[in-house]
C-alpha positions in Angstrom: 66.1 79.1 69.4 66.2 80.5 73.1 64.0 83.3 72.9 62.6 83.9 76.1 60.8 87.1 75.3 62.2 89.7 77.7 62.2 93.1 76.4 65.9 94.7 76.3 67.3 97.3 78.1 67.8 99.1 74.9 69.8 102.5 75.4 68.5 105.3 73.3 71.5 106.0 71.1 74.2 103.9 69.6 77.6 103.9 71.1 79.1 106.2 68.7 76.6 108.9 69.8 78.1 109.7 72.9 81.9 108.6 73.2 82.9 110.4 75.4 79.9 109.3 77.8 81.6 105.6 77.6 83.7 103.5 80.3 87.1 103.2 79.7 87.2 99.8 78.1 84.1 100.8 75.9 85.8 104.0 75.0 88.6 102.0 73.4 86.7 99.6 71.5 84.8 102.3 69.6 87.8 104.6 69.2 89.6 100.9 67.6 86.7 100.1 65.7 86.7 103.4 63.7 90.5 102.9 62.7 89.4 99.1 61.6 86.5 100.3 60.0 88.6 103.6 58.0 91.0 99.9 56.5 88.3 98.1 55.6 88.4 97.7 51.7 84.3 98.1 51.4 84.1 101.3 53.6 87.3 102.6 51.3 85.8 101.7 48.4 82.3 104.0 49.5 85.2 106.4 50.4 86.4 106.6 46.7 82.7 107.3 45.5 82.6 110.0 48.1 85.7 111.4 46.2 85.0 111.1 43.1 81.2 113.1 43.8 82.6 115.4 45.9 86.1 116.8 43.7 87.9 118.0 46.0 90.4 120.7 44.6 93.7 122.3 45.5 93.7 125.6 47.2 90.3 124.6 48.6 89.2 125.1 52.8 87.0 121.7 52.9 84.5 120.8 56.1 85.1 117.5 57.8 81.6 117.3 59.9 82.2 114.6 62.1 85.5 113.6 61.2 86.4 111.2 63.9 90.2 110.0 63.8 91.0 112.3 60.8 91.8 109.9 58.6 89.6 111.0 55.6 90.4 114.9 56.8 94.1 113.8 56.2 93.2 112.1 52.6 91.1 116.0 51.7 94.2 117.9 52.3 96.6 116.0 50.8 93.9 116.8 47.7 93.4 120.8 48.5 97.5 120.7 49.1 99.5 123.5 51.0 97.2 126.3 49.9 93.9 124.4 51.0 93.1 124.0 54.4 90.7 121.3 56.0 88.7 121.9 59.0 88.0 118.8 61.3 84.9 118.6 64.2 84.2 116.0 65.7 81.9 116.2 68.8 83.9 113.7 70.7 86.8 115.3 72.6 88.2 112.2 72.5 88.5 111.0 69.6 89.8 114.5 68.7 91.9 114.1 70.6 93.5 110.3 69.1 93.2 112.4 65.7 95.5 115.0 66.7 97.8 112.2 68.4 97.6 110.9 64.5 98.6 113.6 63.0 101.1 113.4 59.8 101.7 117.3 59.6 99.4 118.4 57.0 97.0 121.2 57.1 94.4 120.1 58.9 92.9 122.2 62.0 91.5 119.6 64.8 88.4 120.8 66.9 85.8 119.4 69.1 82.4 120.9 68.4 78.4 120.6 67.7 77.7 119.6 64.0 74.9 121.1 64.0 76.0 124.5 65.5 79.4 125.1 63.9 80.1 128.6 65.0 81.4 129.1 61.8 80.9 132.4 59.7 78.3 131.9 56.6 79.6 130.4 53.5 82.9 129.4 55.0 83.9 126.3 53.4 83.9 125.1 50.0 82.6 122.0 50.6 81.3 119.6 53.2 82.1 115.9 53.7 80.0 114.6 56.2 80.6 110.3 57.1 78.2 108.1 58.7 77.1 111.1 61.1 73.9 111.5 60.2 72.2 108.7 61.5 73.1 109.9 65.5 72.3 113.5 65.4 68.9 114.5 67.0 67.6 116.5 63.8 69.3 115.4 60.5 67.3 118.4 58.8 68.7 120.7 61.1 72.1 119.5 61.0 72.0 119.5 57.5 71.0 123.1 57.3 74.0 124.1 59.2 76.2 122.6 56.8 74.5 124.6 54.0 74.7 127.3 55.6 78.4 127.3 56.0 79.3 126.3 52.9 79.8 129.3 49.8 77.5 129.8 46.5 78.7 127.0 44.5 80.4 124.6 47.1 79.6 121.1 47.0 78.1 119.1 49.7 78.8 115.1 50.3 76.8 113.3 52.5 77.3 109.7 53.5 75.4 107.4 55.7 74.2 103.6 56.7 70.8 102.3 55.8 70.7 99.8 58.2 67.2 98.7 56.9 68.9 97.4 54.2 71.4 95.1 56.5 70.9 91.4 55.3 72.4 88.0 56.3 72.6 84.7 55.5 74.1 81.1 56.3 71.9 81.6 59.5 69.1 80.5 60.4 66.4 83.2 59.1 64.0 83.2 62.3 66.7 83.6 65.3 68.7 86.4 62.8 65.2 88.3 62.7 64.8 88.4 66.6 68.8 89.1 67.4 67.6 92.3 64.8 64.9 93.4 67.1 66.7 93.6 70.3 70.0 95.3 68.7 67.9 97.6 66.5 68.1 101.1 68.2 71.3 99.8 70.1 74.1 98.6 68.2 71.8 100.2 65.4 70.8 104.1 65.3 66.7 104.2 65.6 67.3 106.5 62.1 68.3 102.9 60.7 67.2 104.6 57.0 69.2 107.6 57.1 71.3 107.0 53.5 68.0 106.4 51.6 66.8 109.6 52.9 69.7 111.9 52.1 68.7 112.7 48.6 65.2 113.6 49.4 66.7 116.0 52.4 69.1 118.0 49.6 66.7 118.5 47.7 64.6 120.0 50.7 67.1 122.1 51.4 67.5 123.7 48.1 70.6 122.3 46.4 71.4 121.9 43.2 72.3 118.8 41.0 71.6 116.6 43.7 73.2 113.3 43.0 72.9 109.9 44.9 74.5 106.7 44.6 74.0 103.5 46.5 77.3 101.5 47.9 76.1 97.5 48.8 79.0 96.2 51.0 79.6 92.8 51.1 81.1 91.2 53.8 82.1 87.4 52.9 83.0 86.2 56.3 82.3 87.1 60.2 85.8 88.2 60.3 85.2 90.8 57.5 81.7 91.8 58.8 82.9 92.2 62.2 84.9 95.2 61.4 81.8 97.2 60.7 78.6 95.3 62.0 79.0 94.9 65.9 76.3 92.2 66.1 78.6 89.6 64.4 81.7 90.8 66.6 82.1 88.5 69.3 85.4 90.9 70.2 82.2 93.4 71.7 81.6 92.9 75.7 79.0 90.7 76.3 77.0 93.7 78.8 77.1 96.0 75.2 74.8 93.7 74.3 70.9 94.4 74.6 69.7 90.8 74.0 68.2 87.9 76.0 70.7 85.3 78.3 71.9 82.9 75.9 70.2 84.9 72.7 73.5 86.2 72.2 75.7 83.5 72.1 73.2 81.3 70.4 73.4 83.6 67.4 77.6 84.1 67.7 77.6 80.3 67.2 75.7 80.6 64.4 77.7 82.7 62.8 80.7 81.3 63.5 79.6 77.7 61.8 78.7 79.7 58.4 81.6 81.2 58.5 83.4 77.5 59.1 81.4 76.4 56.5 81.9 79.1 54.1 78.5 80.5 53.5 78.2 83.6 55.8 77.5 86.7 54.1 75.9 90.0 55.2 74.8 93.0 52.8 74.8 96.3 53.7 74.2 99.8 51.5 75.7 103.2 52.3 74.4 106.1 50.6 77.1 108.8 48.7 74.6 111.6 48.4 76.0 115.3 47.2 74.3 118.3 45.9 75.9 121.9 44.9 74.6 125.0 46.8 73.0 127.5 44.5 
């Protein structure tokens, strides 16, 4: 193992904190891995829980809070039809923008704006759906209140989000996974690394009702698979993205590319579906 115990350069957030705040050829690789990550069949298949706890119903006005390429805004009104309405915000101008470049002509409204300061009128929306956003907002609580707020007597709110302490691996060797971990934590990973576990104890906190929460473990068989969602095993990610040691980072790449040659790579991962109703 080449560990030569320099401390990282670790940024404070995560890529997708701050899009907009990327280079050029940065930009692109997040804005592409959110479209590969909206295909893959393990984050559709947390999607379909989200769906099924949140209900979404014709005629309804839903929240998309963080909505990123639009996809799953697109999905909500195709359920809340031509008399429903769907709001989008995303805090990235561009990647509001490459939503509304994907647009397929339903009735969706696109906008760029603060999650956690929506501007919105109390109890706007009938419900909330709020993806993997949680984990790179400065006050979850906060944020979370907001959404409440906006939301009518009665509407339901979804939230879904990583708990990275729960990311696994192995095929590798145990020892050099643990100390790749340590310099990508707070990096590639949000420092909130437990945000889904937390979700249920933060609805109940702020006073909803019927708070239900179910965990998701993704399972990604090969690198190629994991890749798609887990930048630490994507050798596609620039090699100055990465907030490791010389040679740490390739070491481990290897590694994962001979258990995936071999056929026993696999890395775990749990996403929290968490929704309450507002009294």
């Amino acid at each position: 193992m080449n560990n030569c115990g320099m401390e990282p350069a670790q940024k404070d957030r995560t890529p997708f904190s701050d899009i907009d705040a990327l280079s050029g050829q940065m930009s692109e690789i997040v804005l592409d891995a959110l479209t590969e990550m909206g295909r893959h069949p393990e984050i559709q298949r947390v999607r379909q829980v989200a769906f099924e706890t949140l209900r979404p119903a014709a005629g309804q006005r839903l929240l998309d809070a963080g909505s990123g390429s639009g996809e799953v805004a697109r999905m909500l009104a195709a359920r809340v039809g031509g008399t429903g309405e769907v709001l989008a915000v995303d805090h990235s101008s561009a990647v509001t923008a490459a939503a509304i470049s994907r647009h397929d002509g339903s009735n969706v409204r696109y906008s760029t704006g603060d999650v956690a300061a929506l501007g919105m009128p109390d109890e706007h929306v009938d419900g909330v759906w709020c993806e993997r956003v949680l984990q790179h907002v400065d006050d979850a609580d906060r944020t979370i209140g907001e959404l409440v707020r906006v939301t009518r007597s009665g509407g339901r709110i979804c939230l879904i989000d990583t708990d990275w302490g729960s990311l696994a691996f192995d095929g590798m060797p145990a020892g050099l996974g643990a100390v790749v971990m340590a310099h990508v934590s707070g990096h590639f990973t949000p420092k909130q690394h437990d945000m889904g576990r937390t979700l249920r104890r933060r609805l109940v906190a702020a006073g909803l009702r019927d708070v239900t929460a179910t965990p998701v473990t993704c399972l990604f068989a090969s690198p190629a698979s994991a890749a798609v969602v887990l930048p630490m095993v994507n050798p596609r990610v620039p090699v100055e993205a990465w907030a490791t040691p010389p040679g740490l980072r390739d070491e481990w790449l290897a590694c994962v590319d001979a258990a995936g040659q071999s056929g026993t790579f696999l890395a775990v991962l749990t996403i929290w579906v968490v929704a309450g109703t507002k009294g």
